[in-house]
Residue frames as qw, qx, qy, qz and C-alpha x, y, z in Angstrom:
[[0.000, 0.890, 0.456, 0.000, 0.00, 0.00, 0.00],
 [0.481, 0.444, 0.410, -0.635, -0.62, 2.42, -1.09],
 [0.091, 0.402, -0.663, -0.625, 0.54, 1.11, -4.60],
 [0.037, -0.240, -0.968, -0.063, -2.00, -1.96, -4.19],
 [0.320, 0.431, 0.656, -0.530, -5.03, -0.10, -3.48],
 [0.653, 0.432, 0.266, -0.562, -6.22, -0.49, -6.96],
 [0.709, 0.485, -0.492, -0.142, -4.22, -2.78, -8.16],
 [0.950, -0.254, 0.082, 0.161, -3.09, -6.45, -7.50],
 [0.499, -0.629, 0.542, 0.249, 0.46, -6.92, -5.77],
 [0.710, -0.014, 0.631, 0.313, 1.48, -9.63, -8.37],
 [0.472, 0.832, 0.100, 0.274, 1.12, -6.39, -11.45],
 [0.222, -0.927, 0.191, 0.233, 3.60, -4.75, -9.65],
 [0.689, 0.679, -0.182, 0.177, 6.44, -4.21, -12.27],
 [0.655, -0.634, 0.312, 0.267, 10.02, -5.32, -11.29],
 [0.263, -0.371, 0.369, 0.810, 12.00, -3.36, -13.83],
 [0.398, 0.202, -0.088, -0.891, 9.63, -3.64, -16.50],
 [0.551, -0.185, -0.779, -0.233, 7.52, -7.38, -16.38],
 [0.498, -0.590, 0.086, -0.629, 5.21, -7.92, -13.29],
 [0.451, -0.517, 0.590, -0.425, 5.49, -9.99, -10.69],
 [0.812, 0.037, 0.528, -0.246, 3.58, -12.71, -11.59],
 [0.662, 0.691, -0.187, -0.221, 5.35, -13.20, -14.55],
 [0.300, 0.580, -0.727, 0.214, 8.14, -14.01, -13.59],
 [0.444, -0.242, 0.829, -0.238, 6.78, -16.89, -11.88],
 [0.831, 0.535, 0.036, -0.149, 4.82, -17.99, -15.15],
 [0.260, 0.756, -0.594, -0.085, 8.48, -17.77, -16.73],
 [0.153, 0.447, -0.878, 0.075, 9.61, -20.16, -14.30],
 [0.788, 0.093, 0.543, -0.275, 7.12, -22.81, -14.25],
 [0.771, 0.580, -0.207, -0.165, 7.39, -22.47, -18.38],
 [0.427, 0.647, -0.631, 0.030, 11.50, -23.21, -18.03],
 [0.643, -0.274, 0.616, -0.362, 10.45, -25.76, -15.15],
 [0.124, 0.023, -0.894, -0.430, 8.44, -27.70, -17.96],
 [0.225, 0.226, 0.817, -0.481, 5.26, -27.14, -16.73],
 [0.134, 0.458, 0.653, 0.589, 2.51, -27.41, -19.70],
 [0.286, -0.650, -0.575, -0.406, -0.59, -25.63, -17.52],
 [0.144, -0.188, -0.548, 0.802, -0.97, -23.21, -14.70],
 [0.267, -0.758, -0.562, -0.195, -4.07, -22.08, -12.94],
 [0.093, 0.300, -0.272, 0.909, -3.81, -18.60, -11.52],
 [0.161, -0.593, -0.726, 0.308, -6.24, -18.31, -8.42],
 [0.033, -0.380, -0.165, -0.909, -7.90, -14.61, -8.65],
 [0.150, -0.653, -0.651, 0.356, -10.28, -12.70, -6.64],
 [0.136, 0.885, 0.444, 0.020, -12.19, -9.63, -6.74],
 [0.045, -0.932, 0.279, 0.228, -9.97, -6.33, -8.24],
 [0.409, -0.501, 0.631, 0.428, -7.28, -8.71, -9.98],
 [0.717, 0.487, 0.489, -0.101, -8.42, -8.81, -13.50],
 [0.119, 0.843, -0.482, -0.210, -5.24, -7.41, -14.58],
 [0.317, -0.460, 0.809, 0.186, -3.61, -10.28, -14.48],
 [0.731, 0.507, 0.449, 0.085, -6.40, -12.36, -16.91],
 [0.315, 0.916, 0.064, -0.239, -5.88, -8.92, -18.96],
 [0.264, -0.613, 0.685, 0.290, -1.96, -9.51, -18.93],
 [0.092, -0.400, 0.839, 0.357, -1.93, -12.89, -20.57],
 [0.630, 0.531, 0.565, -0.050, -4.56, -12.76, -22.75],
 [0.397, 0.402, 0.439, 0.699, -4.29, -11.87, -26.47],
 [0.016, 0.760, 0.156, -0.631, -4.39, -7.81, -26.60],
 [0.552, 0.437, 0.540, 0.461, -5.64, -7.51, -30.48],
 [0.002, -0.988, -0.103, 0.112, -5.61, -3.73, -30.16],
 [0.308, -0.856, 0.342, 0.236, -2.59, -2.91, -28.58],
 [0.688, -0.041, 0.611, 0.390, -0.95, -5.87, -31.47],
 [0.525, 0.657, 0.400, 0.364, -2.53, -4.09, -34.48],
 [0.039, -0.980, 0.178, 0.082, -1.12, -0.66, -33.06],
 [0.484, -0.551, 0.559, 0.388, 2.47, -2.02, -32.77],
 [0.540, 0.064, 0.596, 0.590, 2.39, -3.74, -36.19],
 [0.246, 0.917, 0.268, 0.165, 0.61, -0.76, -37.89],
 [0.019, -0.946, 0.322, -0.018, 3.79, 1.46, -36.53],
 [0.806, 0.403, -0.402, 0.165, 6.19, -1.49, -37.53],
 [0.338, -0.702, 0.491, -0.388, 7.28, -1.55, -33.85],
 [0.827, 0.195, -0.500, -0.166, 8.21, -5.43, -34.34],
 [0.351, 0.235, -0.757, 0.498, 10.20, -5.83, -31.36],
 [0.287, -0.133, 0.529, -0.788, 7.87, -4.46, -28.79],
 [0.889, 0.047, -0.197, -0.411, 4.52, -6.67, -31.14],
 [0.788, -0.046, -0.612, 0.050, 6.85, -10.20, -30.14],
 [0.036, 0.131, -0.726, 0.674, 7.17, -9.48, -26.52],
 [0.594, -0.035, -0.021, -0.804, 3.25, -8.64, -26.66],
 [0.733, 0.268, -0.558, -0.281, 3.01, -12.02, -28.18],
 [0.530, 0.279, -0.776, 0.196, 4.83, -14.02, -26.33],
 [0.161, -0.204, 0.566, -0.783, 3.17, -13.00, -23.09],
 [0.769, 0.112, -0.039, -0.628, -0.33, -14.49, -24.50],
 [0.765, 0.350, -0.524, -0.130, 1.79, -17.42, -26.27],
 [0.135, -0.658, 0.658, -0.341, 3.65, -18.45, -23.15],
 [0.097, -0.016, -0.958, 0.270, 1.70, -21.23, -21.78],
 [0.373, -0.436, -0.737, -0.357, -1.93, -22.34, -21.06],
 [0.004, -0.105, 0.526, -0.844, -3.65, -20.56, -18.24],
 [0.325, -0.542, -0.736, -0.242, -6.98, -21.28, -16.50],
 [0.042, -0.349, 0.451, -0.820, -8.42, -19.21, -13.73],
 [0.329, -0.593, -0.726, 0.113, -10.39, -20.27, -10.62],
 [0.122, -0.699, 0.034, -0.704, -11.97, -17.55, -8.39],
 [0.293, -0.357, -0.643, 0.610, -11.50, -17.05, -4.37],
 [0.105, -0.772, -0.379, -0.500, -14.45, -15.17, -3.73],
 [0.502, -0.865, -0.016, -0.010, -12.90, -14.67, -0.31],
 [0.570, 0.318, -0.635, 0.412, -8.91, -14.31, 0.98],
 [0.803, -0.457, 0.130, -0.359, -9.47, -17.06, 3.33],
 [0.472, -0.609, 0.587, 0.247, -5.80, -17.97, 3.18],
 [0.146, 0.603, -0.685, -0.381, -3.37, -19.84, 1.36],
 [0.294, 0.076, 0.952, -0.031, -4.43, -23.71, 1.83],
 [0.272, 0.520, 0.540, -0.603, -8.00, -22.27, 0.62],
 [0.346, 0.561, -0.351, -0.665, -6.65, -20.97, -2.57],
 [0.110, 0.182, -0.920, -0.329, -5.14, -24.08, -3.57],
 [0.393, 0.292, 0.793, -0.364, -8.63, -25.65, -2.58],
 [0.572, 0.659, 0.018, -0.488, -10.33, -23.73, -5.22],
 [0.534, 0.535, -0.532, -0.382, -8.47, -25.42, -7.89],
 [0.444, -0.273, 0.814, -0.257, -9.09, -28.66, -6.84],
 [0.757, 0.300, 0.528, -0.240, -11.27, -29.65, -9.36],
 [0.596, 0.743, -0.295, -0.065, -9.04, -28.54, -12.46],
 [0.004, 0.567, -0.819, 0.093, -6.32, -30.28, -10.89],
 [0.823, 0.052, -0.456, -0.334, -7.75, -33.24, -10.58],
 [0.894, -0.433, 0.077, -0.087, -5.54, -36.27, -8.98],
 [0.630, 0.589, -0.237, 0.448, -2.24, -35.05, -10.08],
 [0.658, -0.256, -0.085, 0.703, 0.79, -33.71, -8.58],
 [0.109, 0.924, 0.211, 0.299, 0.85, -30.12, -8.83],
 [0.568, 0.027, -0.269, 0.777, 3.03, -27.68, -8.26],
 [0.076, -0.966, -0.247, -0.005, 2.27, -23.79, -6.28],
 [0.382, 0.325, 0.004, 0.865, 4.19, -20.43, -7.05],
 [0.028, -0.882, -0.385, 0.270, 3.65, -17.44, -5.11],
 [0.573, 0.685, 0.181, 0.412, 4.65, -14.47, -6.68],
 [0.156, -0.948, -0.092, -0.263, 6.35, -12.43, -4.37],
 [0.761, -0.337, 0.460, 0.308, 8.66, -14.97, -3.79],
 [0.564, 0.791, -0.223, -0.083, 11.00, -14.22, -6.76],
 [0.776, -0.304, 0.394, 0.388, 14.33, -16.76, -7.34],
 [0.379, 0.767, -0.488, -0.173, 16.84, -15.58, -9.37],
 [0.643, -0.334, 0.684, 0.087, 18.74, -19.41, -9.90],
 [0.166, 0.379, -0.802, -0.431, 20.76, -21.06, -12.98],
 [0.257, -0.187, -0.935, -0.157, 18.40, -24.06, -12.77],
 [0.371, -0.568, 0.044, -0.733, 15.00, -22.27, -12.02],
 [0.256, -0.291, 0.758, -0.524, 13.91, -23.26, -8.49],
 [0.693, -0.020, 0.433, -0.576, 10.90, -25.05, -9.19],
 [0.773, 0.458, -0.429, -0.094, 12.59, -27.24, -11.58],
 [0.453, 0.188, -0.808, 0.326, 14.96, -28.62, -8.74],
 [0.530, -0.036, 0.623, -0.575, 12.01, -29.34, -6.32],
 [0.792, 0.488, -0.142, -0.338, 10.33, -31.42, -9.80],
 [0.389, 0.569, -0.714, 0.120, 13.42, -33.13, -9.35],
 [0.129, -0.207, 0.892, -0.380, 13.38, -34.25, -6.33],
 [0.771, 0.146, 0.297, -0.544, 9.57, -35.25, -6.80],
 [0.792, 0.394, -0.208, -0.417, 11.00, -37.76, -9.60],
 [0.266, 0.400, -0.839, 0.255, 13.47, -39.12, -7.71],
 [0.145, -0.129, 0.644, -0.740, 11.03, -39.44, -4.36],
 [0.238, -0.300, -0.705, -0.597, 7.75, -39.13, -5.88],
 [0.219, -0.627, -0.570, 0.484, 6.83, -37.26, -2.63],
 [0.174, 0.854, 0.273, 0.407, 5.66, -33.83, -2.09],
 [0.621, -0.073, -0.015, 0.780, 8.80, -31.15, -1.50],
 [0.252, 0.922, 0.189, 0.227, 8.74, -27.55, -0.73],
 [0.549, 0.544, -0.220, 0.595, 11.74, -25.12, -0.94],
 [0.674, -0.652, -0.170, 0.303, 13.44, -24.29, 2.06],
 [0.437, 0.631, -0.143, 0.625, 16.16, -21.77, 2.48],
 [0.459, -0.214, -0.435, 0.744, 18.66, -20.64, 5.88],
 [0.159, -0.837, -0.073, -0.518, 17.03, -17.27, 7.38],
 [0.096, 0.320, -0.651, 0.682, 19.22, -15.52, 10.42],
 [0.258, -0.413, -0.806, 0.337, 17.74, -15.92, 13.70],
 [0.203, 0.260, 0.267, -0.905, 15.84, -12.68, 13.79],
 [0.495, 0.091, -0.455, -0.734, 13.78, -13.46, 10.44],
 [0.049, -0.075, -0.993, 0.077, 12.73, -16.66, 12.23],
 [0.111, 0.366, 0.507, -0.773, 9.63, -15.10, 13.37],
 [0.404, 0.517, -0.066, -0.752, 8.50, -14.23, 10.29],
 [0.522, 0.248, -0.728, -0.368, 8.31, -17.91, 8.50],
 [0.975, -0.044, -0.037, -0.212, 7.17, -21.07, 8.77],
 [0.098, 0.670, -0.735, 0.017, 10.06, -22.96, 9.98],
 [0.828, 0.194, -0.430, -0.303, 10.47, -26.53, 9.53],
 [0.317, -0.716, 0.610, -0.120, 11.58, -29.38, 11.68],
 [0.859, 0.430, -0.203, -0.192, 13.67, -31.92, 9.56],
 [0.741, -0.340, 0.512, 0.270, 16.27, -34.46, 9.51],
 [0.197, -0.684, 0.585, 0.389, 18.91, -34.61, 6.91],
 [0.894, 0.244, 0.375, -0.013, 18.89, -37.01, 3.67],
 [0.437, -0.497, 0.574, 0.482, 21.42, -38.07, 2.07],
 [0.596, 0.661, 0.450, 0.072, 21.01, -37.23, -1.84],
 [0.641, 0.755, -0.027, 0.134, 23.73, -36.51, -4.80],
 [0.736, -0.033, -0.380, 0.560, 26.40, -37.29, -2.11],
 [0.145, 0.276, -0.379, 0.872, 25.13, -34.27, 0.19],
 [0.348, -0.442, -0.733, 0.382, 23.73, -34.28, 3.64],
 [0.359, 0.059, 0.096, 0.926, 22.80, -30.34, 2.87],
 [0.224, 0.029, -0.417, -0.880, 20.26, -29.85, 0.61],
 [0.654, -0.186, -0.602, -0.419, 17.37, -32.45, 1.21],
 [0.010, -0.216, 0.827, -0.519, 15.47, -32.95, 4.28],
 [0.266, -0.290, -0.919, 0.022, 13.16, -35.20, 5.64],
 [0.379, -0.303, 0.289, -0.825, 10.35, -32.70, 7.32],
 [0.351, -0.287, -0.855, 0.251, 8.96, -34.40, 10.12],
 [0.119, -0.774, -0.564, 0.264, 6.69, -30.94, 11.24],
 [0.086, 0.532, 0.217, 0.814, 6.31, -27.42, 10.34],
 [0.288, -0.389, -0.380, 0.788, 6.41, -24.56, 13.18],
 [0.267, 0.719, 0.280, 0.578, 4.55, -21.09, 11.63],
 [0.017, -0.842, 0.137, -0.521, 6.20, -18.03, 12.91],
 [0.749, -0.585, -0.288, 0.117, 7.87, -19.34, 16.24],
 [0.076, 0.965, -0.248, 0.051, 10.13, -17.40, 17.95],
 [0.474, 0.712, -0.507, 0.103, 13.51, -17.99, 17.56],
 [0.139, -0.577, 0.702, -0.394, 14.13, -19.79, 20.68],
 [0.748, 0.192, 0.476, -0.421, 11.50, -22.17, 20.13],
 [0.676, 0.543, -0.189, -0.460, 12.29, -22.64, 16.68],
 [0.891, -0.296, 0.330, -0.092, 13.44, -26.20, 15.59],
 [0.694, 0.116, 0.320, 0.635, 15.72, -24.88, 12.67],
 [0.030, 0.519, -0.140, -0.843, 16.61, -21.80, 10.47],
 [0.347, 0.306, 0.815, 0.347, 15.05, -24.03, 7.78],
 [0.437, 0.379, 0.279, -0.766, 12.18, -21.39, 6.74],
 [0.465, 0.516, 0.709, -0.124, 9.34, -22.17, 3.91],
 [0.106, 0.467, -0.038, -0.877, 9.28, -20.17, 1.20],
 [0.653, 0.341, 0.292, -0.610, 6.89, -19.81, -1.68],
 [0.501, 0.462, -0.591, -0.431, 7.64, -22.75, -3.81],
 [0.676, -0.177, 0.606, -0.379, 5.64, -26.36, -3.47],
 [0.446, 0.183, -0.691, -0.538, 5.32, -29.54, -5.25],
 [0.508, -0.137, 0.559, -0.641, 2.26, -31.16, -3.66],
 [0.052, -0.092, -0.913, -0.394, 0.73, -34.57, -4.22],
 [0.173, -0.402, -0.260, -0.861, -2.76, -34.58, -4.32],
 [0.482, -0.414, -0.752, 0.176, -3.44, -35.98, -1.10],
 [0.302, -0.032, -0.331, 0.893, -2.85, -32.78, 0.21],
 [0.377, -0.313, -0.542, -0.683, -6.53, -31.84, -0.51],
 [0.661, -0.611, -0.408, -0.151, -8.41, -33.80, 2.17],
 [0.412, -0.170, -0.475, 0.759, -5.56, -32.46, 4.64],
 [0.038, -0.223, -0.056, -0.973, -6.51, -29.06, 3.58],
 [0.419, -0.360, -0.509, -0.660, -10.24, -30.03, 4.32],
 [0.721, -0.367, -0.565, 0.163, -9.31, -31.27, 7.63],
 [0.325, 0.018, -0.390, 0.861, -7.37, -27.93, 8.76],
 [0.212, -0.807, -0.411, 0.368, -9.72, -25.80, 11.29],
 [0.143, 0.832, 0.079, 0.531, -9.78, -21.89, 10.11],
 [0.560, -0.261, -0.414, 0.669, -7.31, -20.21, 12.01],
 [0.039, 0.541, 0.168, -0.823, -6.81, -16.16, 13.02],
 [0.263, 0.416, -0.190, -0.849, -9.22, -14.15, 10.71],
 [0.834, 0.322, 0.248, -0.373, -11.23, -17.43, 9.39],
 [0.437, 0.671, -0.520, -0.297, -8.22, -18.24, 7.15],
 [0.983, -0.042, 0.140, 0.111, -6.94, -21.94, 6.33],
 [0.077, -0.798, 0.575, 0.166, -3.19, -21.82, 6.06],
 [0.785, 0.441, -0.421, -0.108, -1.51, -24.07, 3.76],
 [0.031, 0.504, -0.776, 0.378, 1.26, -24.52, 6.22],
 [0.531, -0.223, 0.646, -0.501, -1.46, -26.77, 8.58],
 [0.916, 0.306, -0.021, -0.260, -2.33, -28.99, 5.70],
 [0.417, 0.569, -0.695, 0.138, 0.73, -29.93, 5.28],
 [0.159, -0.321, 0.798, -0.485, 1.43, -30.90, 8.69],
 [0.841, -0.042, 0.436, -0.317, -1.66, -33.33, 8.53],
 [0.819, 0.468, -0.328, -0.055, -0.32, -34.40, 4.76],
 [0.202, 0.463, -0.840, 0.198, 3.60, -35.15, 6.71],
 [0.603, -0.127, 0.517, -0.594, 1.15, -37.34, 9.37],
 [0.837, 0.408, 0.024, -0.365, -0.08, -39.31, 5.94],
 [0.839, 0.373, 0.099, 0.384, 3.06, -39.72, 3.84],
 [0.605, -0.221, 0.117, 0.756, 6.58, -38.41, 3.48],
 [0.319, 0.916, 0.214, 0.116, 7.37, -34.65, 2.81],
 [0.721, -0.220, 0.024, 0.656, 10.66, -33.31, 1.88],
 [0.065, 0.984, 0.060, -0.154, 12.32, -30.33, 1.72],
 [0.729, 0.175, 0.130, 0.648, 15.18, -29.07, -0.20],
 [0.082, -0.876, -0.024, 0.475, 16.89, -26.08, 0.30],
 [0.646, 0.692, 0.251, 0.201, 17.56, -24.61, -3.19],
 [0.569, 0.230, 0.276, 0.740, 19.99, -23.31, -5.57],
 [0.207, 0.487, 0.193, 0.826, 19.93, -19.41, -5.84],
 [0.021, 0.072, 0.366, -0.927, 18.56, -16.17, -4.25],
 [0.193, -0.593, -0.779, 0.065, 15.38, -15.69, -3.17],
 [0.019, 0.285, 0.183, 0.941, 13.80, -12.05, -3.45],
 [0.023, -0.576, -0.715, 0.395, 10.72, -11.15, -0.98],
 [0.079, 0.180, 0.255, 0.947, 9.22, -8.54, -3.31],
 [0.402, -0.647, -0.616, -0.200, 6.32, -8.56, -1.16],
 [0.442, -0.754, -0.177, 0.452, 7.84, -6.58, 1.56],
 [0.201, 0.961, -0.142, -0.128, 9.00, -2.48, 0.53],
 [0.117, -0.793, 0.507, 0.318, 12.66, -3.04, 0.89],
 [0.568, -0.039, 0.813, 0.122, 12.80, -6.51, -0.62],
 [0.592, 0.717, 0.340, 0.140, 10.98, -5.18, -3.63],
 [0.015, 0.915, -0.349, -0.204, 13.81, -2.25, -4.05],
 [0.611, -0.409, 0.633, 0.240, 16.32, -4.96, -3.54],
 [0.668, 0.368, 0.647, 0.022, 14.84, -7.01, -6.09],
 [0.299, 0.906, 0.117, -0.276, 14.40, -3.69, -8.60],
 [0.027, 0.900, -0.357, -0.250, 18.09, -2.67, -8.39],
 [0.511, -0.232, 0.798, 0.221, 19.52, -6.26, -8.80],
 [0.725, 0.370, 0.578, 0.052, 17.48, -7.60, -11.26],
 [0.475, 0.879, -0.012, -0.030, 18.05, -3.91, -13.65],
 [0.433, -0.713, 0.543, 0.097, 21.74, -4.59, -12.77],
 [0.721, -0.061, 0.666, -0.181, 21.53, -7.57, -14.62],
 [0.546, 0.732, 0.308, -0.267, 19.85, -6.25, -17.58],
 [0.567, -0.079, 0.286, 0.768, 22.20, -6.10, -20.83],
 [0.118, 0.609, 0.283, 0.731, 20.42, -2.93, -22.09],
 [0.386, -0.879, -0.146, -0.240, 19.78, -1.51, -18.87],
 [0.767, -0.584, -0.142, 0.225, 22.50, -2.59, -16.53],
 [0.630, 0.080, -0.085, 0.767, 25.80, -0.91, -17.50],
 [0.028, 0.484, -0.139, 0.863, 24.45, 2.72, -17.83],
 [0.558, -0.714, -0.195, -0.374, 22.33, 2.23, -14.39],
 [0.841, -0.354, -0.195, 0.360, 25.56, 0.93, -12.69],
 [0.348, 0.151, -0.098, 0.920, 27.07, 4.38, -13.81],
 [0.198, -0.688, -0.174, -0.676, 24.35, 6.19, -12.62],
 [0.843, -0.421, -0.321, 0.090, 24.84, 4.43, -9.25],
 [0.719, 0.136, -0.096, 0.675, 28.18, 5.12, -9.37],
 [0.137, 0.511, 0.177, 0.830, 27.71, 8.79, -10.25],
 [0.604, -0.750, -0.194, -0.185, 25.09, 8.94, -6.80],
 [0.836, -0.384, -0.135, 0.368, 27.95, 7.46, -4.88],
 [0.471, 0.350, -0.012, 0.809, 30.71, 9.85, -6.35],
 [0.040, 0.540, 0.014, 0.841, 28.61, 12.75, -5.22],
 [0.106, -0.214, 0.353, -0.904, 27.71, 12.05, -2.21],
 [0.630, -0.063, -0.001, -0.774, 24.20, 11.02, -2.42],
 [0.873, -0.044, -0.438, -0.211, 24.36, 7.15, -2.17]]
């Protein structure tokens, strides 16, 4: 706020593609054929995004603007997309409920957008991994100091040995949400990347609404570890909280850093702050 109050978080542009895009991206370079986007009231931007925009296509190719008409393009062309609706936000476990019936009795993976991963081998492609090795359901895990404990789901797990490290892959044996730091049974935290079988359903149906009526995904889980094995793997690359003010800056300056048409002259403008004084 106030940038959300008439627009959805997940439009917010990080340098110049929204949020949620860049978790489409990586599901597409995952290999994932289909994604269902969950929506609710005020987020018809995001249908609007990656549907076909036959205007704004015949303007570009009417002013031979060919570069800017195959980005257009490619945003529609990306990948199949269904939408359910959450007529309420009655949490996270809740969303995924709603798309229970397009999902069917599959495996399935969830993205949140706000979670951004910048990684050589996207992230949700080496949790897909482990599901094909395991054929359990695995969500990404990543070290957080001891202050940030507080602010995650934090996981208590045992070690598995897998590609000759004791590191990366753990048995979760419960899930903590938010505990404080002295309490907490690792630095393990949750973040927003899952590959869930579909038992995880009747867990969800079994979790009690917690503060504010919401179902939290986190407590489904914990009945799903109760059921069958869930692992966690703490991933390859960085991990970007563009949900929170400074974490979206972060996120901004790195990613345009990055950029071969953006990043050299913004690292001299940096520069040029720093020279004078102002950075």
């Amino acid at each position: 706020m106030p940038a959300t109050k008439a627009q959805p978080k997940e439009m917010l542009p990080l340098v110049d593609k929204p949020l949620i895009q860049y978790g489409v991206e990586e599901a597409v370079r995952s290999g994932v054929k289909n994604i269902i986007i969950v929506t609710g009231r005020g987020k018809s931007a995001i249908e609007d995004h990656f549907d076909v925009s036959f205007e704004l296509e015949h303007l570009l190719q009417s002013r031979g603007k060919e570069d800017l008409l195959a980005v257009v393009r490619a945003i529609s062309e990306m990948i199949e997309i269904a939408y359910v609706r959450q007529k309420e936000a009655l949490g996270l476990g809740h969303a995924v409920l709603r798309a229970r019936d397009l999902v069917g009795e599959e495996p399935f993976a969830v993205v949140l957008s706000d979670d951004v991963i910048e990684a050589e081998a996207p992230c949700l492609r080496q949790l897909l991994e482990i599901y094909d090795t395991y054929g359990a359901s695995v969500l990404a895990l990543m070290e957080v100091p001891n202050e940030q404990i507080p602010a995650y789901g934090i996981v208590d797990a045992a070690p598995v040995r897998h590609n000759g490290r004791d590191d990366r892959l753990f048995r979760i044996h419960d899930l903590v949400e938010k505990p404080a730091a002295k309490d907490a049974p690792s630095n393990l935290a949750v973040i927003g990347r899952y590959v869930l079988t579909p038992e995880i359903f009747p867990c969800i149906e079994a979790t009690e609404p917690g503060k504010g009526g919401e179902i939290q995904l986190t407590d489904g889980i914990r009945h799903l570890v109760a059921r069958q094995p869930v692992y966690g793997y703490r991933f390859e690359g960085k991990r970007y909280d563009a949900g929170d003010k400074l974490g979206f800056l972060t996120a901004t300056v790195e990613f345009a850093l990055r950029r071969p048409d953006l990043g050299g002259r913004f690292r001299e403008y940096l520069k040029s702050l720093l020279n004078s004084g102002n950075l």
